[in-house]
N, C-alpha and C positions, 0 to 999 in steps of 0.2 A: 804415217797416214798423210801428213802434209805433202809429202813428198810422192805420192800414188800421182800417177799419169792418168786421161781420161779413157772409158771405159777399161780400164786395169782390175777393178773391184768383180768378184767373180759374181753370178747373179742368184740373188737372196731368196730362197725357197720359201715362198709360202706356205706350202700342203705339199707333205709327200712323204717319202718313207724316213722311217729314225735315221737312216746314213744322212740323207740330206739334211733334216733337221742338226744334227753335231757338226757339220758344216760349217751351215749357217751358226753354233755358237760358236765356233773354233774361231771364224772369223773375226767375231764379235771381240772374243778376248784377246787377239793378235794387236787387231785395232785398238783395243783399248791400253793394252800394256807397251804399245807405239804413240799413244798418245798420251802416255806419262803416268799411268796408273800403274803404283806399286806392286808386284806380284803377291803381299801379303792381303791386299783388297780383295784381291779378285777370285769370282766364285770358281768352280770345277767343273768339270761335265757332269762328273756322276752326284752331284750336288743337286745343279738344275735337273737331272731326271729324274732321281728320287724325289724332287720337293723338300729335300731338307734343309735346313740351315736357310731359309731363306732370309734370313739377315745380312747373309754374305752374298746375297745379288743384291740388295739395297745396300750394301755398302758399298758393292762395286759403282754401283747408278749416281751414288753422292759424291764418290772420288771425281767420277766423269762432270759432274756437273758442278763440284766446285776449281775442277780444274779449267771447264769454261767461262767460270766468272771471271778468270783473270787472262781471258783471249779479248782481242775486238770484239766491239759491236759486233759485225759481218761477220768471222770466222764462227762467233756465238751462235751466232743465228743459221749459220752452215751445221756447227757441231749438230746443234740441237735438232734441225731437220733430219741429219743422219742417222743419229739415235734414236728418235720417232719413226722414222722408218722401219730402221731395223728392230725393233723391239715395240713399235705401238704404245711409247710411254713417255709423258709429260715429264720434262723437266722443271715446269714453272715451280716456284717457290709458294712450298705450304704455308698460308697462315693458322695457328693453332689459335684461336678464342680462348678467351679468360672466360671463366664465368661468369666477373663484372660484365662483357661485351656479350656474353648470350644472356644474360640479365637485359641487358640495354638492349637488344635486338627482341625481345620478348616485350619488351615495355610498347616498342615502336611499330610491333605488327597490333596488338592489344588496341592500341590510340586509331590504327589505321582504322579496323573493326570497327570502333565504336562510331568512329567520324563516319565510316560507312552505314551506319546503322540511323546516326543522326538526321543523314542525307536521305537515307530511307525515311524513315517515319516525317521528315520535314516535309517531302515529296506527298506522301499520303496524305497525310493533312491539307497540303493545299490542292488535293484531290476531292476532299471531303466537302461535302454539301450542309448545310444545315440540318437537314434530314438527317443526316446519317451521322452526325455528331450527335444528334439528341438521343437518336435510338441505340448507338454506343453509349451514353450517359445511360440512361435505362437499363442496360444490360449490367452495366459495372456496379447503379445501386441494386441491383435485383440478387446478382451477385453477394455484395456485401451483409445485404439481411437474410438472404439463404444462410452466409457465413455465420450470422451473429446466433441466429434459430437454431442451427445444429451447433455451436455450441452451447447454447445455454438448453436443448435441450441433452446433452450430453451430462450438465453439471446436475439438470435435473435428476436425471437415471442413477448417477451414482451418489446421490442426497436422499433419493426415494430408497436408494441398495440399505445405504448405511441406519436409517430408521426404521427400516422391516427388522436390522440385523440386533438392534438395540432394543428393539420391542421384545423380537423372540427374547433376546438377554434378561431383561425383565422379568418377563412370564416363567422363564425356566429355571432365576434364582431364586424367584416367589414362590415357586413349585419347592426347591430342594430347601430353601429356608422351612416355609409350613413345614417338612417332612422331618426337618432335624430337631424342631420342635416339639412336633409329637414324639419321636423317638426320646427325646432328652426328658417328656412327664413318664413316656410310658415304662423307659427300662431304669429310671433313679427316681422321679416325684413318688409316683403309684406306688413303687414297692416300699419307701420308706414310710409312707402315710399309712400302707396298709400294718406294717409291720407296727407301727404307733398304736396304731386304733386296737388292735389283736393285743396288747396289753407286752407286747415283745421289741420295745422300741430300740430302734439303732442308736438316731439320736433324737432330740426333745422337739416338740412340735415346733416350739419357735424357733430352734436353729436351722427347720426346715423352711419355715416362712421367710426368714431373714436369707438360706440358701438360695433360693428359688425365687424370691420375691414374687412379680406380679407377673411370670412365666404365662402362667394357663390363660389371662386377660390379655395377655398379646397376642397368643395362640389362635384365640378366638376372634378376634379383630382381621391376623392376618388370615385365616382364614377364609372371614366372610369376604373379604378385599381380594382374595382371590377366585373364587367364584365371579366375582365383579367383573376381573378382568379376561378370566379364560376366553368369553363370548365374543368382546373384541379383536384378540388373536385370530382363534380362528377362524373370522370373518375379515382378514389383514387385507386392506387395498391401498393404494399410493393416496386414498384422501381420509383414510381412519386416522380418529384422532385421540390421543392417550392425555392430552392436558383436562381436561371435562373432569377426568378418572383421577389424575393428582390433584385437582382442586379439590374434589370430594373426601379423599384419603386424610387430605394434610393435616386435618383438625382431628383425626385419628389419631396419628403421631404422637401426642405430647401422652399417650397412655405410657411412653416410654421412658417420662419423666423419671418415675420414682424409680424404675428397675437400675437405670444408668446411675442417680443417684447411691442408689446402696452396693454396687458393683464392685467398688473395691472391699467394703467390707463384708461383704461376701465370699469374695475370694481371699480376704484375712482368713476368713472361719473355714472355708475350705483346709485350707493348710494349716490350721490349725488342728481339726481335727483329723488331720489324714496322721499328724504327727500322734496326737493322745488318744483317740478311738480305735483302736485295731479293731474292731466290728466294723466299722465306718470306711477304715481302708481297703478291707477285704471286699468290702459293699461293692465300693468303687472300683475297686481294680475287677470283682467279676461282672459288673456289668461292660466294663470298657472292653471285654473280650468277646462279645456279643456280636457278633457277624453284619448283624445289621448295623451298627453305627460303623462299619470302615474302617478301622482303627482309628478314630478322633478320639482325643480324651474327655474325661468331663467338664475341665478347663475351657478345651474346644467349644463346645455345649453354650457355656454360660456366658462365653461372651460374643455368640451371634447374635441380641440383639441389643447389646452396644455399636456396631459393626454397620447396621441394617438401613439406619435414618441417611449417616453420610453417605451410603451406597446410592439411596434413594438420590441425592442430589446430585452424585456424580452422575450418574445417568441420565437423569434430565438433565444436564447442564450440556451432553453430546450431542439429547436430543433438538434444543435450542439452535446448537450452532450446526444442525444439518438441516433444518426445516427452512427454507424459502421465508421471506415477507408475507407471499402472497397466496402461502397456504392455510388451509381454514384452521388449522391446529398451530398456528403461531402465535396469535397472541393469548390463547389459554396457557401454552406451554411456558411462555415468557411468565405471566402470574404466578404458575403453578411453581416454578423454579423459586421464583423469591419468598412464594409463601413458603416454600419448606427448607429455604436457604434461616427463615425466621424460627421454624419449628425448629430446625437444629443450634439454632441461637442461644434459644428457648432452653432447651435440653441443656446445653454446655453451660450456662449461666444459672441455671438451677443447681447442678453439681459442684460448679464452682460454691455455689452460696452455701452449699447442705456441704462439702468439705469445710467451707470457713468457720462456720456454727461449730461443725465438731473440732474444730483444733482451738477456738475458742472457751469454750467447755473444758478441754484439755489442759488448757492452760489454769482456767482459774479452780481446777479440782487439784490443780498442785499449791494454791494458796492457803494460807492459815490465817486465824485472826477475822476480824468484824469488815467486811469491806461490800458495798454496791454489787448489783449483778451484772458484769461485764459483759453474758451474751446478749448483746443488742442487735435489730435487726440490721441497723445501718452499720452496725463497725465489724471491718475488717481488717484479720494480720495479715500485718506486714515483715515481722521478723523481729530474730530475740540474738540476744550471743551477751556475752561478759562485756563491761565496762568500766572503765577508771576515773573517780570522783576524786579531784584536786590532787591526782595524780600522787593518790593514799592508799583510798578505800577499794577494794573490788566490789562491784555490783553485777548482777543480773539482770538486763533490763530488758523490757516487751515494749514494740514498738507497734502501734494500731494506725489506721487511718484518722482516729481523734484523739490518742490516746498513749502518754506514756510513761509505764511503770518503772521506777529501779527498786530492784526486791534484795535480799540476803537472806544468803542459808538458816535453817530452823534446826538446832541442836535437839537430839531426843528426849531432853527434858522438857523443851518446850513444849515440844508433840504432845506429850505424856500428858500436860496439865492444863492445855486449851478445850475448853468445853466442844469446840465445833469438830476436835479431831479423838474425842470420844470414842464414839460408835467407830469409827475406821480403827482404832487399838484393840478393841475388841474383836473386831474378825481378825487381826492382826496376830495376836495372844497365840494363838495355838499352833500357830506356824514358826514359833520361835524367835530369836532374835536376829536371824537372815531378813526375813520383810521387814523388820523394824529399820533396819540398817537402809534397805530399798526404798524404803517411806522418808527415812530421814534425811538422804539423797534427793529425793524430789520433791520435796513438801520446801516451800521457801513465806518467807510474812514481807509484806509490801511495806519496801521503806517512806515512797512517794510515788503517789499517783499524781500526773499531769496531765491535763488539758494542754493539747497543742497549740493552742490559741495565742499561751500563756509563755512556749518557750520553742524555740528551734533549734533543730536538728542542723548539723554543718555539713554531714558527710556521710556517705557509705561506703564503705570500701571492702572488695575481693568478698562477696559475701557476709561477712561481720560487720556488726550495728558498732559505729566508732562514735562516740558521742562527748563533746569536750563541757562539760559542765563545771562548773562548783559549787562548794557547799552553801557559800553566800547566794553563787544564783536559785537552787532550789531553796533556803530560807525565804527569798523574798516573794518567789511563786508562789 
């Protein structure tokens, strides 16, 4: 190609038929395999006209163009006009972008933007009048307490949702409580009492009193309590208020005292007799098949109104934290919540005290011998277990809140010949010498009774009363 004389190059077809067009490449690859490009480079005819392999014309195009990097300046700049010509295609050098640099070019249109936007609003502003600054202030607070109003009436809607939805809750377990009530006098109280009265008893009247406790006097309470409240319901608006109605109830509540208190023993005697009365369990197992109670047992039964009071307070306590400051039912609700945070106090510290009394009792009906009456109202146990006196003697010692005993074992001769344990051998007698054996296992005679005043305790440990005494120190006590 260096060597071509002027006008010698035959003339380059733009538009015409395919003979002309294979011409025009025939030329192309002449020229280019005259200007030092390898025959392995370079593409085909039937290449370029199918469109395939088009890698093998961009290989030819980068032979030619790194074969002009290593020409002059001038002959470069002749190649490359030639090639543009002929072919309509840049030989300039691609740069490919990192991502770092389209990173950075992204940074640098971004900054441009905002500096335009700066220049913008900088501009308008010093367009801006007084006027028209204050009446833009006005429009942005107008703005912002629109913004504040639809929210906070938004929080209202769904405070107002959630106490419509806790009232219903209310009313509709107050509804199914009263109803499990009545079902638990009418298909187990009724029939046992009638079957007493009719001279055909199940079992004795007082183990039904002691059963059932003070059922029928809650019945009747939650009852009227519920009347009270249906009226409210169904007249439910965003400003009905249900604290009035717990402040009135709450002094109701403590009718629950004595039921909670006898509840475990009741349910002792339950299973007690479900084990020794087969009348008794046939009672209960065909009433539990009764259609109407659902399959609930009578277990079920007797202790929903243990259940009933803490129910009451969770509920209010929802109600509280959904209700506004500045609705009319907030600060009754806030009263009404503690007063019956108090009534279940109430409740729990009574049971507590009627358990302590009886394990108290318990305790010193296993005593023998001349000794004080231990159930006092103020003292309560603490815990009993075996212990070691000058690391000799074993004892048995009760540990009170004023109070502490170390006892040992009572052989059945002893039993036999103390006046106070009498009467207890005699019911004893005809059951042989098995209870004797039972009695003489739990029956113990107090070796020293202490006033806590008078000595201290070192330790408790894992459960058991670990107590380091000796004999010298209880002598001098």
């Amino acid at each position: 190609m260096k060597q071509l004389k002027k006008n010698s190059i035959p003339k380059i077809y733009k538009h015409g038929a395919l003979k002309q067009v294979r011409m025009n490449v025939t030329f192309f690859l002449e020229a280019a395999r005259e200007y030092g490009v390898p025959s392995s480079s370079l593409f085909t005819w039937t290449e370029f006209r199918s469109r395939k392999n088009r890698w093998k014309i961009l290989e030819t195009l980068e032979s030619i163009a790194s074969i002009s990097l290593s020409l002059s300046e001038v002959n470069r700049k002749q190649m490359k006009r030639l090639i543009r010509k002929v072919t309509n295609i840049s030989f300039d050098p691609i740069k490919v972008k990192s991502a770092a640099d389209e990173e950075e070019q992204r940074k640098r249109e971004k900054e441009k933007k905002d500096e335009e936007e700066r220049k913008r609003i900088k501009n308008l502003q010093a367009r801006l009048t007084a006027e028209d600054k204050e009446r833009y202030a006005t429009k942005i607070q107008s703005f912002w307490r629109g913004h504040k109003q639809r929210k906070s009436y938004k929080l209202q809607v769904r405070q107002e949702a959630f106490r419509s939805k806790v009232a219903k809750e209310i009313f509709s377990s107050e509804v199914i409580y009263v109803s499990n009530l009545r079902l638990m006098c009418k298909v187990f109280l009724e029939p046992l009492r009638k079957a007493e009265s009719d001279g055909k008893p199940i079992i004795s009247k007082d183990q039904i009193r002691h059963l059932f406790g003070d059922t029928e006097s809650i019945l009747n309470v939650n009852s009227h309590l519920l009347t009270l409240l249906e009226p409210k319901l169904k007249s439910w608006t965003h400003k009905s208020t249900l604290g009035d109605f717990f402040l009135t109830i709450a002094d109701f509540m403590k009718c629950y005292t004595q039921y909670v208190r006898d509840y475990d023993t009741a349910v002792s005697l339950q299973m007690e007799l479900m084990q020794k009365n087969s009348k008794f369990a046939a009672f209960i197992k065909e009433g539990q098949e009764n259609p109407s109670l659902s399959g609930l047992s009578f277990g079920a039964f007797m202790i929903l109104p243990v259940q009933r009071i803490p129910r009451y307070q969770l509920l209010l306590r929802e109600l509280c934290t959904h209700t506004s400051p500045e609705h009319p039912d907030y600060v009754n609700l806030n009263k009404a919540y503690e007063k019956m945070k108090d009534v279940v106090h109430y409740v729990n510290e009574s049971k507590k005290e009627s358990d302590n009394i009886a394990k108290v009792l318990e305790i010193q009906s296993n005593f023998v011998g001349k000794f004080e009456n231990l159930a006092l109202r103020h003292r309560r146990f603490v815990r009993e277990g075996p212990v070691v006196v000058d690391n000799k003697k074993s004892r048995y010692a009760y540990l009170f809140n004023d109070l502490f005993i170390l006892t040992s074992p009572v052989s059945s001769s002893e039993i036999l010949f103390r006046k106070s344990s009498l009467k207890a051998f005699k019911e004893l007698k005809p059951s042989g010498g098995n209870a004797l054996k039972r009695m003489e296992k739990n029956k113990k005679k107090i070796v020293k009774l202490l006033s806590l005043k008078k000595i201290s305790i070192n330790y408790v440990d894992q459960g058991n009363l670990v107590v380091k005494l000796s004999i010298n120190q209880l002598a001098r006590t």
